[in-house]
N, C-alpha and C positions, 0 to 999 in steps of 0.2 A: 504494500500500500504506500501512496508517496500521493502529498497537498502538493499540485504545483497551482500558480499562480497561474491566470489566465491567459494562453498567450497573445489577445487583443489587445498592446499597452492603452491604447485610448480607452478601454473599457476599466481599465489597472488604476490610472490616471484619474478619470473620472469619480470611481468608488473613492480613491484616496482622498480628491478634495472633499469629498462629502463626509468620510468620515472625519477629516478638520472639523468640518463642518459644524456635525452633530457631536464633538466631543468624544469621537472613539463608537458612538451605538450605528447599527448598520444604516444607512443612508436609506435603503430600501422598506425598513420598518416604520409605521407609523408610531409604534410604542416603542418612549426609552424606558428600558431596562435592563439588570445583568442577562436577563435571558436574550436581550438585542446587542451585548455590547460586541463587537468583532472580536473574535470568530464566535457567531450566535450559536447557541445552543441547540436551535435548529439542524445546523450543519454539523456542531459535534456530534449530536445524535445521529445520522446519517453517515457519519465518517466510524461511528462504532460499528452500522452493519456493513458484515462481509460482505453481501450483497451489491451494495450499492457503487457505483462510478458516476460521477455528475459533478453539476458547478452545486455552489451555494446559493443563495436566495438572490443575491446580489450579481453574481458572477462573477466575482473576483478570484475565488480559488475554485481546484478542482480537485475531489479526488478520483484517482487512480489505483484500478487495484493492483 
């Protein structure tokens, strides 16, 4: 398994400024909280199952299995 970052830096870019933004919570979430704050507990949860390969809610990372 390996998080790589997106490779669309404009997408990478983007997410970054947003999360200045918003103080570190995802750009994409309407609710701050620890459960929003990057990397969202959304995507840990998702990064625990084996199963899974995809971006995050955002698409700034991706896992890889």
């Amino acid at each position: 398994m390996r998080i790589l970052l997106n490779e669309d830096k404009e997408v990478v870019r983007a997410v970054r400024q947003g999360l200045k933004h918003t103080g570190g919570y995802c750009p994409c979430m309407l609710v701050k909280s620890e459960q929003t704050k990057c990397m969202c507990e959304d995507f840990k949860e998702k990064i625990a199952d084996p199963d899974f390969e995809g971006y995050c809610h955002c698409l700034m990372y991706y896992k890889q299995k």
